[in-house]
N, C-alpha and C positions, 0 to 999 in steps of 0.2 A: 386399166382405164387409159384411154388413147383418145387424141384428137389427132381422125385420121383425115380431115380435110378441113376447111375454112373458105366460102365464097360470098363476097357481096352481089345481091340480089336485085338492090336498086339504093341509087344517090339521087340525093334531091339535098338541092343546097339552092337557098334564095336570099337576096338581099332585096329588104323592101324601101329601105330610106340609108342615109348617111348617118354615121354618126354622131352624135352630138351628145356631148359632157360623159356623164359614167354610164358602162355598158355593164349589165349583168348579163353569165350566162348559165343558165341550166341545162345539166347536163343529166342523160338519165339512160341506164342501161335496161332493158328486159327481156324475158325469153317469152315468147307469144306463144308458141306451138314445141311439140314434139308429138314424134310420128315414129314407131317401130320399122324398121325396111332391111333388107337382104342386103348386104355387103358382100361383093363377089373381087377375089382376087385370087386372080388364076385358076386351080383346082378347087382353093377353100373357098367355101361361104360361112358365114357371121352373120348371126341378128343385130343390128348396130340403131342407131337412135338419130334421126335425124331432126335438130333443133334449131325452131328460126327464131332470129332475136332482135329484138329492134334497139337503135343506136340511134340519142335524137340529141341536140343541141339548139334552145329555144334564147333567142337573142333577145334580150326587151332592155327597152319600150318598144316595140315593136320593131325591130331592127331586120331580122330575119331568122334562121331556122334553116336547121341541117341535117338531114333524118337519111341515114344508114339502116338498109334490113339486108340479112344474110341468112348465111345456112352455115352448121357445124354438125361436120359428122363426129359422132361419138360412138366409140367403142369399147366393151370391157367383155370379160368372163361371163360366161351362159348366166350361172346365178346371179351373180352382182346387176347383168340386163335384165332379168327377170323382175329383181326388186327395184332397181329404178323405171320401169314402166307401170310396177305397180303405183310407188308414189308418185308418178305425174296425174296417173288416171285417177286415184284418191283426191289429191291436193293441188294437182298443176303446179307443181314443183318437184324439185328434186331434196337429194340430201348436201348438208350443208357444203363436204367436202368437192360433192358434183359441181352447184352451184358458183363456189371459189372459182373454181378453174375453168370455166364459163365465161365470168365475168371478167378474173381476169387476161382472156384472150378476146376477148369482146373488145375491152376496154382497149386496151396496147394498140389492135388493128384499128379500130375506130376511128384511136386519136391521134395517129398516123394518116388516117386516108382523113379526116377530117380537119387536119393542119394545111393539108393541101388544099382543099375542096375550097376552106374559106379564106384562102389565100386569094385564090383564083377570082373568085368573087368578092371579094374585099371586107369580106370581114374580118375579126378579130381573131386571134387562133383561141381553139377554146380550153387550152392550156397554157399557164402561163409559163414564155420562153424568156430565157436569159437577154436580159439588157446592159450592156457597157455604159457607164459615165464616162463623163471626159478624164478623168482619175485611173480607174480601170482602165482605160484605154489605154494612155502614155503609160503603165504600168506592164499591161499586157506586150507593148512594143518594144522596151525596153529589156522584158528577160528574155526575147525572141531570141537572141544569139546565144546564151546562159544554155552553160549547159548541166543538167545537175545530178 
């Protein structure tokens, strides 16, 4: 089982109003689609699985919203493909272990291209990033030269 590619599709990031007092943000991964397809590299061909998945980050009170869709290509062994097209076309889904590793590369790119994205347009990141006090700070200054 191989993830042999990773592309975003379309970014849509908007900010509708300023902030004001506490932001909430939701955040929500999914796979929309998968589609069987031909994987050619060089001489070999592969039946691989191509899965698009949607990446959304919903700001409220109505603050704005960040929706990431992409494509990952997935690869395994003749049978292991055979049974996960079975269970998509069954259940639209996959198996638990597929799903993990899915999500977790979904999630990692996402929240990387989506720290940028609502950077750019000023919103919040939708992770929360490290903050220095003034404490930590003259702490962090001070063992700069420390060498340990």
């Amino acid at each position: 089982m191989t993830i042999a590619g990773f592309t975003f599709t379309r970014m849509l990031v908007e900010r509708k109003s300023q902030a004001k007092g506490a932001v909430d943000i939701n955040s929500n991964i999914g796979v929309v689609s998968a589609e069987e397809i031909d994987f050619v590299m060089g001489q070999t061909k592969q039946k691989g699985i191509k899965v698009i998945f949607d990446y959304r980050n919903t700001y409220t009170p109505d603050l704005g919203i960040l929706i990431l869709n992409g494509e990952i290509l997935y690869l395994s062994d003749q049978k292991r493909h055979d049974d996960l097209m079975k269970s998509w076309k069954k259940d639209k889904k996959f198996p638990d272990d597929v799903m993990v590793e899915l999500y977790n590369i979904i999630s990692v790119r996402g929240a990387l291209q989506a720290i940028q994205l609502s950077s750019t347009v000023g919103l919040p990141p939708p992770i929360p990033l490290p903050k220095f006090t003034k404490g930590q700070a003259q702490q962090q200054q001070q063992g700069k030269g420390k060498k340990g």
